[in-house]
Backbone as a ProteinNet text record, in pm:
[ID]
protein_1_A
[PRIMARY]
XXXXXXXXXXXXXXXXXXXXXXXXXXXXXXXXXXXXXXXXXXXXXXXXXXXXXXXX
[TERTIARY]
3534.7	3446.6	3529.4	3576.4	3675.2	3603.4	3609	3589.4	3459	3410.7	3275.8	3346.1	3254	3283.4	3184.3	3201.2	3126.2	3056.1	2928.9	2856.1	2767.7	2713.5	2608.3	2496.1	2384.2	2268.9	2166.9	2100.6	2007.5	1901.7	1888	1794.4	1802	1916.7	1917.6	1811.7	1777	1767	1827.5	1815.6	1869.9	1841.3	1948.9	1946.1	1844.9	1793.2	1670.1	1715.7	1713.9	1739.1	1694.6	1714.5	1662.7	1506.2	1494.2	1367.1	1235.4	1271.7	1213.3	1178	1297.4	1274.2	1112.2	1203.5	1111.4	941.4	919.2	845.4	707.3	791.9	741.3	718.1	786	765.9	625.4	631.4	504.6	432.7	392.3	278.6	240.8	332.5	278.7	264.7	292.9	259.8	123.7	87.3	-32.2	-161.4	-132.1	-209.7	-250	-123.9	-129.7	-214.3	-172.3	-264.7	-443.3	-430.6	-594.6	-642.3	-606.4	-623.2	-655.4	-557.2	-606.9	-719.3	-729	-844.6	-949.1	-983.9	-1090.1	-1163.1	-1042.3	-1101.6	-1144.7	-1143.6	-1225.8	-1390.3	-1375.7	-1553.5	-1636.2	-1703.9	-1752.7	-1855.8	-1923.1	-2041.5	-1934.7	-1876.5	-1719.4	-1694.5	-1634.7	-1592.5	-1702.1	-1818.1	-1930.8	-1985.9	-1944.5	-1973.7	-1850.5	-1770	-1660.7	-1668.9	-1698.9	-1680.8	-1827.5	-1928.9	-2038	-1933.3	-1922.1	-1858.3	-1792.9	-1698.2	-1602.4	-1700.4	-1754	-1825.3	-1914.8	-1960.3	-2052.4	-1963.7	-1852.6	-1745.8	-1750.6	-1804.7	-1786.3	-1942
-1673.9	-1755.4	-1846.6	-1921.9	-2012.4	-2137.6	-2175.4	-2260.5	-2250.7	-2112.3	-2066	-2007.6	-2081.9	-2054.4	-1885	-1883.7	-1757.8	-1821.7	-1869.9	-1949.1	-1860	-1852.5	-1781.3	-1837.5	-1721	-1806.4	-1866.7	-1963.5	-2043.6	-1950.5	-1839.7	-1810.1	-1707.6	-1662.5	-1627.3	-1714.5	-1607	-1682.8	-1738.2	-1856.7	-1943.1	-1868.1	-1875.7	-1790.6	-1909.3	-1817.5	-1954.1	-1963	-2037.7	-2055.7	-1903.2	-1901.3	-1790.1	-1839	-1980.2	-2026.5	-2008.8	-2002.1	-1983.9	-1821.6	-1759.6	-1624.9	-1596.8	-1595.3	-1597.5	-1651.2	-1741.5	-1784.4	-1716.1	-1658.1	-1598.6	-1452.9	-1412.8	-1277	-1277.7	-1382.9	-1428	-1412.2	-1542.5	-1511.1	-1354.4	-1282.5	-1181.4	-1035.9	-1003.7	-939	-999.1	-1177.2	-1191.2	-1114.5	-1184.3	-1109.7	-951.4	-874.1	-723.4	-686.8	-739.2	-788	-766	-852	-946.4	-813.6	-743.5	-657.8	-521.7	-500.7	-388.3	-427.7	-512.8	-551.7	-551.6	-551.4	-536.1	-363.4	-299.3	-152.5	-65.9	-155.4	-127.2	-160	-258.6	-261.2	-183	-112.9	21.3	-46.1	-197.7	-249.2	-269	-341.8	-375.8	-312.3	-179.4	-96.4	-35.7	-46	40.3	-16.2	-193.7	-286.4	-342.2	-303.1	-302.7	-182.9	-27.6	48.1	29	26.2	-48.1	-109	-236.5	-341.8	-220.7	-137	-79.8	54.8	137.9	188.7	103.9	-1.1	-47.8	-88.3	-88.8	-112.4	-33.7	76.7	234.1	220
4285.9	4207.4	4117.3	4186.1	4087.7	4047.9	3932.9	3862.5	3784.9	3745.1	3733.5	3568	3441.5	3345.6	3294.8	3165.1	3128	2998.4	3012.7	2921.7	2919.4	2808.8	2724.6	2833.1	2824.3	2914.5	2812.7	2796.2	2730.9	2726.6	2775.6	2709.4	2577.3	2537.1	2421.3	2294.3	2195.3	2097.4	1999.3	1935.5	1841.1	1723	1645.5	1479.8	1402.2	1382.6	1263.4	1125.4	1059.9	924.4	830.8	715.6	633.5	600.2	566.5	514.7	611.9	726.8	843.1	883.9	867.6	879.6	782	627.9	539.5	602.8	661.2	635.8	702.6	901.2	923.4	935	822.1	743.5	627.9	591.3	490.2	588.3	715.9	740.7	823.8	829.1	931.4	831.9	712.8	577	504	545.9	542.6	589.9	731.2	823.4	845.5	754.5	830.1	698.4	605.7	468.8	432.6	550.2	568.7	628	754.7	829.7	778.2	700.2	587.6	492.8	431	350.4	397.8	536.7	584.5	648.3	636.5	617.9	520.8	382.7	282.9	273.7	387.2	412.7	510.7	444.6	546.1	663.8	610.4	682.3	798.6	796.4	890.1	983.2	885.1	1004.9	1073.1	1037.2	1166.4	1224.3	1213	1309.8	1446.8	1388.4	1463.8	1579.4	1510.8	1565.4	1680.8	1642.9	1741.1	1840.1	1841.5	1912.3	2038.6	1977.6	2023.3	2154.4	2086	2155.8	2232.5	2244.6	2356.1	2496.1	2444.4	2557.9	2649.5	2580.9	2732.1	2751.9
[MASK]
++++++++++++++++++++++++++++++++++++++++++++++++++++++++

C-alpha cells in the first residue's frame, strides 16, 4: 500500500468551543428541567398515563 497516508477519517467529531459546549448543556438541563416540572402536576400525569395505557 504505498503511497497511502494515515489521515484521521472525517468523520470524527470537531472539538466545539467551550461557549458552545455550555450552551448545549443549558439547553438540555432546560429541558430535563421542564420535564421534571411537569410531574408535579397530578392532572398531567393521569393524562399522560391514560395516553399510555390506551396504547395496549
Amino acid at each position: 500500500m504505498a503511497g497511502m497516508t494515515s489521515a484521521a477519517p472525517s468523520s470524527l467529531p470537531l472539538a466545539l468551543p467551550w461557549w458552545q459546549r455550555a450552551l448545549i448543556w443549558a439547553c438540555v438541563l432546560a429541558l430535563l428541567l421542564g420535564v421534571f416540572a411537569l410531574y408535579t402536576l397530578p392532572d398531567f400525569m393521569v393524562t399522560l398515563a391514560g395516553y399510555i395505557w390506551a396504547c395496549f
